[in-house]
C-alpha positions as CSV (number, residue, x, y, z in Angstrom):
1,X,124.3,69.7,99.5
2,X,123.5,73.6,99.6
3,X,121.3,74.7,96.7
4,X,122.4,77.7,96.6
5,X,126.3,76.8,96.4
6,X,126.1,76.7,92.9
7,X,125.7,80.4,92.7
8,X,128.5,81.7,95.2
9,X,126.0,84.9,95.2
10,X,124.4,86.1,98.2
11,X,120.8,86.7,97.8
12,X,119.7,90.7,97.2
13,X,117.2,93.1,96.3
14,X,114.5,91.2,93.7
15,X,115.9,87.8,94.1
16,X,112.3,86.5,96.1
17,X,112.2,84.0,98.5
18,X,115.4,82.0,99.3
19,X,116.8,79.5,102.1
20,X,120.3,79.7,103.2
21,X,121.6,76.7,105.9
22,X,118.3,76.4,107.1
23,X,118.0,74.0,109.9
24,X,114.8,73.1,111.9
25,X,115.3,70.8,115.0
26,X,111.7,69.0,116.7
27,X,111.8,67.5,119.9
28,X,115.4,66.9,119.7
29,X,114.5,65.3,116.5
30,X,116.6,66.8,113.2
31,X,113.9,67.8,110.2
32,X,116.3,69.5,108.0
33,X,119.9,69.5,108.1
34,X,121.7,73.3,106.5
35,X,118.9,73.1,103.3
36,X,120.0,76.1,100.7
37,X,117.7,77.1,97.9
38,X,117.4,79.9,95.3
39,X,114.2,79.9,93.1
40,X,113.7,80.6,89.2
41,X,112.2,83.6,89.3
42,X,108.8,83.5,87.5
43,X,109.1,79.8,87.4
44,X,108.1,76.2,89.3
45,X,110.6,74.8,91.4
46,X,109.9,71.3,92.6
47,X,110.7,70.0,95.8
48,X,110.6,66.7,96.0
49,X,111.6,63.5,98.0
50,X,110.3,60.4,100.1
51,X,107.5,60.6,102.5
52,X,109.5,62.5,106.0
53,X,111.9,63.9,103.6
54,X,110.8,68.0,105.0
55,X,109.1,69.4,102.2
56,X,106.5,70.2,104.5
57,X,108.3,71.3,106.9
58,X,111.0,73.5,104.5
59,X,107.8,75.5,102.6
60,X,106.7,75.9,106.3
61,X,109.8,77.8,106.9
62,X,109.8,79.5,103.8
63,X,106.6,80.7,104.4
64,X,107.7,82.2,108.1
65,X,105.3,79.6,109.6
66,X,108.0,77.8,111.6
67,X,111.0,79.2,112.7
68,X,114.3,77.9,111.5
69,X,116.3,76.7,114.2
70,X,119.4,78.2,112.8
71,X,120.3,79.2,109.2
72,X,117.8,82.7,107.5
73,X,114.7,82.4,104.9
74,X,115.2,86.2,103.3
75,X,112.8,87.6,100.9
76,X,114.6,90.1,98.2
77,X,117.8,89.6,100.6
78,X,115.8,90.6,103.6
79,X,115.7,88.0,107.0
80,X,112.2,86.9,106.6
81,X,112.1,87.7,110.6
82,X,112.7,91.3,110.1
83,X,109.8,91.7,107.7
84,X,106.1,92.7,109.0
85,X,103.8,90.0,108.9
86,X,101.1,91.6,106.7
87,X,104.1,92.7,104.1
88,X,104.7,88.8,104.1
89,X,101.0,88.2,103.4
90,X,101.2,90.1,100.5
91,X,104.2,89.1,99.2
92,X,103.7,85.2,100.1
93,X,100.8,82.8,99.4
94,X,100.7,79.3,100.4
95,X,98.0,76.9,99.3
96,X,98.1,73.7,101.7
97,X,97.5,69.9,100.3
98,X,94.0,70.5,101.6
99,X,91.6,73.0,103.0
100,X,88.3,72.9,104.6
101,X,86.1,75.2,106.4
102,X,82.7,74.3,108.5
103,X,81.3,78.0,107.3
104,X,78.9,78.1,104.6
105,X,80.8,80.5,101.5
106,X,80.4,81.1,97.9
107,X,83.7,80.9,95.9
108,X,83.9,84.7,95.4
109,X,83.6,85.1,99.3
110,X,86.5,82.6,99.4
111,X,88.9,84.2,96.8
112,X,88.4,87.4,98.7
113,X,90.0,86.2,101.8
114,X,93.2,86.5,99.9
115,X,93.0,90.6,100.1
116,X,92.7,90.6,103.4
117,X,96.4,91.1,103.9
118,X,96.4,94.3,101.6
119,X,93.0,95.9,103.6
120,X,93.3,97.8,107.5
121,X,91.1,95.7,110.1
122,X,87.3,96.0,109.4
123,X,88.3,98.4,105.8
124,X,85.6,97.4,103.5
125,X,86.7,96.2,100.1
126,X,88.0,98.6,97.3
127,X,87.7,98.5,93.4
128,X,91.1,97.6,93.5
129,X,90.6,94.8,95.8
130,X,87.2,93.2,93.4
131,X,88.9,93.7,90.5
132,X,92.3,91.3,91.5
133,X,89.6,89.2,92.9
134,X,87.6,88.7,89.4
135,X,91.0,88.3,87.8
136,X,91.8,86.0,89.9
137,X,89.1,83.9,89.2
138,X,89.2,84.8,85.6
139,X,92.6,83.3,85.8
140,X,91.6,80.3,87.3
141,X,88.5,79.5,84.9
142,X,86.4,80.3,87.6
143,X,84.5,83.3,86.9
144,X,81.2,81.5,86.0
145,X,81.2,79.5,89.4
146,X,81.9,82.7,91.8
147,X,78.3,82.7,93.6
148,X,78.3,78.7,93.8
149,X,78.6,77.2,97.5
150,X,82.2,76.3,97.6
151,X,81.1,72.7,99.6
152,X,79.5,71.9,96.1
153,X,82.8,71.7,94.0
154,X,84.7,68.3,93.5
155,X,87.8,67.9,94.6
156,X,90.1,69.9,92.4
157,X,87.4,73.0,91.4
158,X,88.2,73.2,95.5
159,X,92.2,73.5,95.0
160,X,91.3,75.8,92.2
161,X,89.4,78.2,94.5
162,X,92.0,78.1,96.7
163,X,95.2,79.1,94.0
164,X,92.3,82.0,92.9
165,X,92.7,83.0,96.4
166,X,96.7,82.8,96.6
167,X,96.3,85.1,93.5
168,X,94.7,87.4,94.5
169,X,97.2,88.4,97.0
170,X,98.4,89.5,93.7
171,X,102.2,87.4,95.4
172,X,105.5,87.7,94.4
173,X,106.2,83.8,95.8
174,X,103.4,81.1,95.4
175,X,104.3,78.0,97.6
176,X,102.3,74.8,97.5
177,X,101.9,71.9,99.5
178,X,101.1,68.7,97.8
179,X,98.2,70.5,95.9
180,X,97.7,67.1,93.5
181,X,96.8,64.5,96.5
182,X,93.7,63.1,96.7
183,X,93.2,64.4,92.7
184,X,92.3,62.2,89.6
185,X,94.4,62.4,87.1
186,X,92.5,64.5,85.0
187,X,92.4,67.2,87.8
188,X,96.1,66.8,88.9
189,X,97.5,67.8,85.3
190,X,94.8,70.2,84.9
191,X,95.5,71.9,88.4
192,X,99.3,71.8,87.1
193,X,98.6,73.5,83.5
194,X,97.0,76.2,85.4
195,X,100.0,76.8,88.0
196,X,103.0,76.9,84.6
197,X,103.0,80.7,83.6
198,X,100.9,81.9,86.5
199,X,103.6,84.7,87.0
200,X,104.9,84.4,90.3
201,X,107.7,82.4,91.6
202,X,106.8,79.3,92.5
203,X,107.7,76.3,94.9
204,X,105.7,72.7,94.7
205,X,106.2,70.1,96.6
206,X,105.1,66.8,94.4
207,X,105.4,63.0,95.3
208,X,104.8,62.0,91.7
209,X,108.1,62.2,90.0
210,X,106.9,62.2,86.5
211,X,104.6,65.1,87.6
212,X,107.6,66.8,88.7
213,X,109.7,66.4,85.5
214,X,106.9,67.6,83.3
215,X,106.0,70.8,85.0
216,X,108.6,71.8,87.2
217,X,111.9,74.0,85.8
218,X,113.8,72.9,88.5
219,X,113.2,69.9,91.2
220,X,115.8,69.7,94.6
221,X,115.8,66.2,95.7
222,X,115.4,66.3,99.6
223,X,116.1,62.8,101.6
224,X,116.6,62.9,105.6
225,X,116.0,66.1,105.4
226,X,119.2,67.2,103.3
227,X,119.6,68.3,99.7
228,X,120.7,65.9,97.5
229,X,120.9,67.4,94.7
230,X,119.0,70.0,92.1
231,X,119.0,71.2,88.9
232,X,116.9,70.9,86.1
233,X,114.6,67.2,85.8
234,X,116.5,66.0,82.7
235,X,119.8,65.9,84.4
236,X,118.4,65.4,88.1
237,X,116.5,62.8,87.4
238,X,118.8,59.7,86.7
239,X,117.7,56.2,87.8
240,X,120.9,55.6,90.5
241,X,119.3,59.0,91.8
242,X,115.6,57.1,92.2
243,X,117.8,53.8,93.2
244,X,119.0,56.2,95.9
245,X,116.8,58.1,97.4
246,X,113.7,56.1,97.1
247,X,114.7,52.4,97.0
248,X,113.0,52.1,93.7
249,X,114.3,50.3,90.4
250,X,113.4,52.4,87.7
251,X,114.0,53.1,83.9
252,X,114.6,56.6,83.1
253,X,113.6,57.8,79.1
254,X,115.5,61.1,78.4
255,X,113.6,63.9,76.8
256,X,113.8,64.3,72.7
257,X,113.1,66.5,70.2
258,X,109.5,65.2,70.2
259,X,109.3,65.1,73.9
260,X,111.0,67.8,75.9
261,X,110.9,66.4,79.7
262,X,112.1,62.8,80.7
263,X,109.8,60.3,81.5
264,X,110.3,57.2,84.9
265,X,109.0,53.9,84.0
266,X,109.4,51.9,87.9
267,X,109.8,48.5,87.6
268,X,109.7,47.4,91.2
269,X,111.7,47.9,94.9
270,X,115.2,47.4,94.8
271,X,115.8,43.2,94.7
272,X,112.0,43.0,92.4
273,X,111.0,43.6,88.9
274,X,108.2,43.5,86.7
């Protein structure tokens, strides 16, 4: 399935980031098989799947890491491959499931690597470039932390740092990798209140379903690396999907008035149950 099928429109001026066919081939070895998608624009779009599904690999191709081995990533209707790599800096920010660095910075000095991409080699920094940086951290409830050694944070003040830094690339297109792993749970659904309504358009890949039907607008269900399906969480979602795709016997709660998003109670591998 082709995300993008649904609309029968081909991407254009101010429609961000999108796939179209894309296919990525390793070592012989098929990663993603003809993959279409077409964001929300100002919203989260989950991708999500089992572990070797390609989300890594497709927000590594949206992001004009990898190249696609045949289909186009185009940003407003442009082939990503066309487009400067700086302009793609600015435009595209990608925060990875984990980042680390041996050299000794403060958490302002972090955040400031993001402007980089809008600065000439060896430009010092303009008021422009300090102020997106101090809304950045403003942003990302950070502002009281900026001159603190960025080794000393836990876990998810870390992933913090590093979305202050996607935004202050000031991007049209936010793309994260797995930014919850290795977070408690009070950190993941606080790192995920802070990425709803950040502004741009976003793509998240999540392993945690129920994470991905409370935040996301839209999820695209990847398996073999194919679309399944997409669409919103409440109608994606169902428990033959989870049957499916993951091999998983789950119960699936609809959303209600009370409660707008569905919630997954698993019971157990397909043949158990608790």
């Amino acid at each position: 399935m082709n995300d993008t099928s649904a609309t029968g429109a081909r991407p254009g001026p101010g429609e961000g980031l999108r796939g179209d066919r894309l296919t990525r081939r390793t070592g012989g070895r098929l990663i993603l098989d003809g993959v279409g998608l077409h964001p929300v624009p100002g919203g989260v779009t989950g991708l999500i799947g089992p572990n070797g599904s390609g989300k890594t690999t497709l927000l590594r191709l949206l992001s004009g890491v990898l190249p696609a081995t045949s289909g186009v990533v185009t940003l407003d209707g442009e082939p990503l491959t066309a487009i400067k790599r700086r302009e793609i800096a600015r435009r595209v920010a990608v925060v990875e499931q984990q980042a680390d660095t041996q050299v000794q910075l403060s958490v302002i000095d972090v955040v400031r690597l993001g402007r980089v991409p809008h600065r000439g080699a060896w430009a010092p920094a303009t008021a422009r470039d300090e102020d997106a940086v101090r809304h950045a951290l403003e942003r990302t409830r950070l502002a009281d932390r900026a001159h603190q050694n960025w080794h000393t944070l836990s876990g998810g003040e870390r992933q913090r740092v590093q979305i202050a830094r996607a935004l202050a690339q000031e991007p049209g297109e936010l793309l994260l990798d797995e930014p919850t792993n290795h977070l408690d749970i009070q950190h993941q659904l606080e790192l995920l209140d802070l990425l709803t309504g950040l502004g741009p358009t976003t793509y998240i890949a999540l392993h945690d379903l129920n994470l991905a039907a409370a935040y996301c607008d839209r999820v695209v269900v990847l398996d073999k690396g194919r679309v399944v399906t997409a669409g919103p969480p409440g109608e994606v979602l169902t428990e033959q999907l989870i049957a499916d795709v993951y091999g998983v016997r789950a119960v699936v709660h609809p959303a209600t008035a009370a409660d707008e998003r569905p919630y997954i109670r698993f019971l157990g591998t397909l043949g158990t149950a608790r």
